[in-house]
C-alpha positions in Angstrom: 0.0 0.0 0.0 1.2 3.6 -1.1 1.9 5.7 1.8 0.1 8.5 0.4 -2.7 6.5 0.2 -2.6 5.3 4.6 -2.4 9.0 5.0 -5.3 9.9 2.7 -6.8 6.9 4.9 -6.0 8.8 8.2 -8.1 11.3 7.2 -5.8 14.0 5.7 -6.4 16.5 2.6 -3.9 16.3 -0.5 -2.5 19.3 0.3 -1.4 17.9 3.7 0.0 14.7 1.4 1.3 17.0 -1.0 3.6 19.1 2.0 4.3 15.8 4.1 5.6 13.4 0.6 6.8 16.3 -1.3 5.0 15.4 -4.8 1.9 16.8 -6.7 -2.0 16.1 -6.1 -1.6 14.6 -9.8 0.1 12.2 -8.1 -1.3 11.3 -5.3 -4.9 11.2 -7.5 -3.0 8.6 -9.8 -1.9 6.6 -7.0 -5.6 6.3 -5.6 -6.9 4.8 -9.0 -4.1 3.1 -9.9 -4.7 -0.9 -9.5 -2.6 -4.0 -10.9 -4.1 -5.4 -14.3 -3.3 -8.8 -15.9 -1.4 -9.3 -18.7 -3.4 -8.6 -22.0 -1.6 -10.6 -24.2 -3.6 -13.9 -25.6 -7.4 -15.2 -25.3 -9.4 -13.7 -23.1 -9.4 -15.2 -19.6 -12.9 -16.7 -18.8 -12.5 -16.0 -15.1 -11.8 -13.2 -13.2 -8.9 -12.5 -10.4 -12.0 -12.6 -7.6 -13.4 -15.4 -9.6 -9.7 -17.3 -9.3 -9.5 -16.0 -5.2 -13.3 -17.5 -4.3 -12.4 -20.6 -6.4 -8.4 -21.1 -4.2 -10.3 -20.1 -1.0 -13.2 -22.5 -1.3 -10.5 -25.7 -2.0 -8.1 -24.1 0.9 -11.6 -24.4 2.9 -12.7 -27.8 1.7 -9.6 -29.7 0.3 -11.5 -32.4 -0.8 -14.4 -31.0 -2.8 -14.6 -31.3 -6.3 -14.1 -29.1 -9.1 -17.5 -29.7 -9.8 -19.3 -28.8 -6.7 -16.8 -25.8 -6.7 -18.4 -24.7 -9.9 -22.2 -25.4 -9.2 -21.7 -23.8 -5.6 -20.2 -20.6 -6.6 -22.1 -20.9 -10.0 -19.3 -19.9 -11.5 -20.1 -19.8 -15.7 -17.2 -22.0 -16.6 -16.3 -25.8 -17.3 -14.8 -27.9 -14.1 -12.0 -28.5 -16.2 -11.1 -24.7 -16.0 -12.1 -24.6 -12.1 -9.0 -27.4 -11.9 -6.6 -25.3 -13.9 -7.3 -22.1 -11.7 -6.5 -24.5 -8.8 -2.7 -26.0 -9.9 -0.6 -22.6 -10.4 -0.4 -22.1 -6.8 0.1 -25.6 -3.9 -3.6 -26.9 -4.5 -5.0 -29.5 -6.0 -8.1 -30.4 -7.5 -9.5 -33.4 -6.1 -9.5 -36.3 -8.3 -11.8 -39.4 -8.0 -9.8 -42.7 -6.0 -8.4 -45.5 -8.9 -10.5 -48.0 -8.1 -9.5 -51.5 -8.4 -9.8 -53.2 -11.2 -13.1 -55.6 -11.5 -12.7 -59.4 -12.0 -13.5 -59.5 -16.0 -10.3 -57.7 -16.2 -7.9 -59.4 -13.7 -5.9 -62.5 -15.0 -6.5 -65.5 -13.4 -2.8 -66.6 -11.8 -3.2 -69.9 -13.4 -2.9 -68.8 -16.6 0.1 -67.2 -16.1 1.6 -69.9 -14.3 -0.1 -73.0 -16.0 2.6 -75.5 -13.5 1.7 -74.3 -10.3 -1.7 -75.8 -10.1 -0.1 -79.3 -10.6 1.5 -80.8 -7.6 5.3 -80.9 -8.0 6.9 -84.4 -9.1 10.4 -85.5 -8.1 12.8 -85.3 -11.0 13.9 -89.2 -11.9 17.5 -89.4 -10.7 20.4 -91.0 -13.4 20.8 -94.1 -12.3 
């Protein structure tokens, strides 16, 4: 924060800014309005920077919730997939559904891949 702008804060007119920072009301007026703006280079982003806050804040809140109940909760008017991308530039995470294990169609039977060790083992003949 600008210290002309904790004095303006306190209560005091430009022209006591003006005499105590030793610059012009131009200035001081400029650094009132002046707030940081996103880069403007590429696409349009779909979301805001409060958009991108509410969305980090909710997942900081609620670390497992999902992108979609993120989206339909702050009916934000983007796609989850978006809602997850907002989430992975900073430490967070959007939660992901558990693998779940495999069902038996796909597993191999162990037999198949070991055809002998279903049959009991036989001692080799010894040379005579």
């Amino acid at each position: 924060m600008h210290f002309s702008l904790k004095l303006i804060g306190e209560g005091k007119t430009y022209k006591e800014v003006q005499k105590i920072i030793g610059c012009s009301a131009k200035m001081i007026s400029n650094a009132l309005k002046w707030r940081a703006k996103p880069e403007t280079r590429g696409r349009k982003r779909k979301t805001t920077i409060k958009m991108d806050r509410r969305i980090t804040r909710m997942a900081k809140a609620q670390p497992m919730i999902s992108s979609r109940m993120i989206k339909d909760s702050l009916e934000l008017p983007v796609s989850t997939v978006t809602v997850r991308r907002r989430l992975t530039p900073g430490p967070l995470l959007a939660c992901l559904p558990a693998l779940q294990p495999t069902t038996a169609c796909f597993q191999l039977p162990a037999l198949t891949l070991l055809p002998h060790s279903s049959q009991p083992s036989s001692p080799l003949p010894r040379p005579a």
